[in-house]
Structures are given as C-alpha cells and as structure tokens.
C-alpha positions in Angstrom: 14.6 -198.9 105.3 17.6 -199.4 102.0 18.7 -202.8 103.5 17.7 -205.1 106.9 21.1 -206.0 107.0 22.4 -202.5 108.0 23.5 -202.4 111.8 24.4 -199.1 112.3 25.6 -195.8 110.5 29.5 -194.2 111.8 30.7 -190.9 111.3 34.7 -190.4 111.4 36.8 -187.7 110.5 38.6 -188.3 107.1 42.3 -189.2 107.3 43.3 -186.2 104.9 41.5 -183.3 107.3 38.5 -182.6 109.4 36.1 -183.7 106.8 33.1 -185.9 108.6 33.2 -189.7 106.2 29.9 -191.6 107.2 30.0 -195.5 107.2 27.9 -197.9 107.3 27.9 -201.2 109.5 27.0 -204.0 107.4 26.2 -207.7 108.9 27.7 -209.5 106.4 29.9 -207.3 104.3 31.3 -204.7 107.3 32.3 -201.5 107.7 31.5 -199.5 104.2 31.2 -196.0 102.8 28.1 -194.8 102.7 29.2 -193.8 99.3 28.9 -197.4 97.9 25.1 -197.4 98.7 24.4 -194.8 95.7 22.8 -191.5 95.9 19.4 -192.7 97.6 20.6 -193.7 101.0 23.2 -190.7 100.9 19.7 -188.3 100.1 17.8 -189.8 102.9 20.9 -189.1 105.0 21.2 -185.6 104.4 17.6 -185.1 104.9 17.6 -187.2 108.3 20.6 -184.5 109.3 18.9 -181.3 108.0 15.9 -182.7 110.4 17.8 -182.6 113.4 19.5 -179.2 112.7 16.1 -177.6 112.3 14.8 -178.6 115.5 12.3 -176.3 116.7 12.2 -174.2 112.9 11.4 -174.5 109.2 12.3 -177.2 106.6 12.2 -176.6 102.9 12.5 -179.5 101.1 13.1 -178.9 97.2 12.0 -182.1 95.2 12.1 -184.8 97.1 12.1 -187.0 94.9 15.4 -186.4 93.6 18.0 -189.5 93.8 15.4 -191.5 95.6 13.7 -194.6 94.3 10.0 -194.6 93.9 9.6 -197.6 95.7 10.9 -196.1 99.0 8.9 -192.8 99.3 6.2 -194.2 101.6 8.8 -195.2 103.9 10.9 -192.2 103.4 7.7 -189.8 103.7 6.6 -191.3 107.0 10.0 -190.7 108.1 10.4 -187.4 107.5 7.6 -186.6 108.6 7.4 -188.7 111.9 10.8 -187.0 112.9 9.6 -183.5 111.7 6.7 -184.2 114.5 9.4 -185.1 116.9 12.0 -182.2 116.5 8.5 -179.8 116.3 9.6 -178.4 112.5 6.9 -177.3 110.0 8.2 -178.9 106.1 7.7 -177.4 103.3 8.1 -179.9 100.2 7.9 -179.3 96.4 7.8 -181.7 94.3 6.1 -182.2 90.6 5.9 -185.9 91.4 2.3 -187.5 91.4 4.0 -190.4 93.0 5.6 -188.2 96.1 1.7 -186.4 96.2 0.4 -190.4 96.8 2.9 -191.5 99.0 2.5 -188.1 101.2 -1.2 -188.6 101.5 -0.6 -192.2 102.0 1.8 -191.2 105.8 -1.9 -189.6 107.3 -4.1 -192.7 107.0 -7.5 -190.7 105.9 -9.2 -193.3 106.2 -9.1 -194.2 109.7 -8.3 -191.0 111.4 -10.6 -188.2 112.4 -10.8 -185.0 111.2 -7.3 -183.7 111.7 -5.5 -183.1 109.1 -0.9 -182.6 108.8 -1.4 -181.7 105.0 -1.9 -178.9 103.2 -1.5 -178.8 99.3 -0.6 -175.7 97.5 -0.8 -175.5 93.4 0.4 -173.0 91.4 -0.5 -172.3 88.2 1.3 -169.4 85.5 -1.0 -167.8 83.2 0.4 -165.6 80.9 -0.3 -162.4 83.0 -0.8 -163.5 86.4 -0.1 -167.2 88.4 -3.0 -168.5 90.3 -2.7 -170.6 93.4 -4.9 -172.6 95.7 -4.7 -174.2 98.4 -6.5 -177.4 99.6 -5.9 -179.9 102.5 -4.7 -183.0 103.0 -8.2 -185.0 103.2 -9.4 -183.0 100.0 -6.6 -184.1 97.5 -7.0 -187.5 99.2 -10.5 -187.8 98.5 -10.8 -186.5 95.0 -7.7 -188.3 94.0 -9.7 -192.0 95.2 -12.7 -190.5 93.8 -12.0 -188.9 90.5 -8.7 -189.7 89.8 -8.1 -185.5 90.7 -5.0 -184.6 89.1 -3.3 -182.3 91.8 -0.5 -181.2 89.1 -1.2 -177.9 87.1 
C-alpha cells in the first residue's frame, strides 16, 4: 500500500530488552526500521495490530486521519474494514475529516451493490443547552453528498 517495493514486515526483540522492534524488508534498500518510513506506515501498523487483538469485539478508532496521508485513506479504509469483516469486529471511527467521510463511503461501492448497507453515520451537534444527534446510513450520506454536495459535518 506505502511502497510496491516492500517484501515483508519483521518483528524482533530489541537488543537492550524485551521490547518488540518491527522492520521492514525492502527489495532494494534491505532490512529497515519501520521507523524510517514516518508516522503513516507506523499508524497503519498499529491499527492492522489493534485489528487482530479485537477479533471477535469492538474497535474504536479515534481520528483516523491522524499521521496518515490523504492520498492513502481509500486504501487504508478498505483495509480496515475488509479485515474488521474478517476478524468479525464492529468499528467505531470518528473523525471530523470530509475526506475520511468520502473515502469511507467510497469502500461500499453504492453504486453497484444492493441494498445492504456496512455504514452508519452519526452527527453530533452542541447547542447551547442540549446536543442533537442523528443518525443516517451509509447509502444516505452517499447519495446526498453526489446529489447536493450534503455536508455531513455539523
């Protein structure tokens, strides 16, 4: 997804105690810390993990956006979500990014599949006295966001 040239992605214990060091198996420049890849890959990585270890549960997922370029949330969404179907875990994701909203509609394909529908939006909005929420699907935000421009942001 970060880089064709990856091969593979090591865990070893660190040298200085029983801290896990991940790596990553380059073609051309070899064995590296994942570390010199930035914060993106490192984000992804964590997520990836936190999928595994909620096999069969719940995972919240506080903006997702965070340390991860906009150019790779369609492929990071479909991921996330395509393992999250495979380890049977419901995900809960905030973000306040229009972009993530897009890209999240973008992973169910509304305009080929039938009626069934992974996505449900929730918005929240704080009045001075009381908040207000509501809560649409998936296909809704999708269609009034082609159609109207809808801005699903309070």
């Amino acid at each position: 997804m970060f880089d064709p040239d990856i091969e593979d992605i090591m865990i070893f214990r660190s040298d200085t105690g029983n801290r896990p060091v991940e790596y990553i198996r380059h073609k051309t420049l070899g064995d590296m810390p994942v570390s010199s890849y930035g914060d993106g890959i490192r984000r992804v990585l964590a997520l990836a993990n936190t999928v595994a270890e909620a096999a069969d549960g719940i995972l919240l997922i506080d903006e997702i956006e965070a340390a991860i370029h906009k150019k790779a949330f369609d492929d990071v969404l479909r991921f996330i979500l395509k393992a999250c179907r495979t380890f049977n875990e419901q995900v809960f994701i905030t973000t306040q990014s229009i972009e993530v909203i897009d890209a999240l509609l973008a992973t169910q394909d509304y305009d080929k599949q039938d009626s069934s529908d992974d996505i449900c939006v929730c918005t929240i909005k704080r009045g001075s006295d009381v908040s207000y929420s509501r809560v649409l699907s998936g296909r809704e935000v999708y269609e009034n966001r082609e159609s109207f421009g809808f801005e699903v942001r309070l």
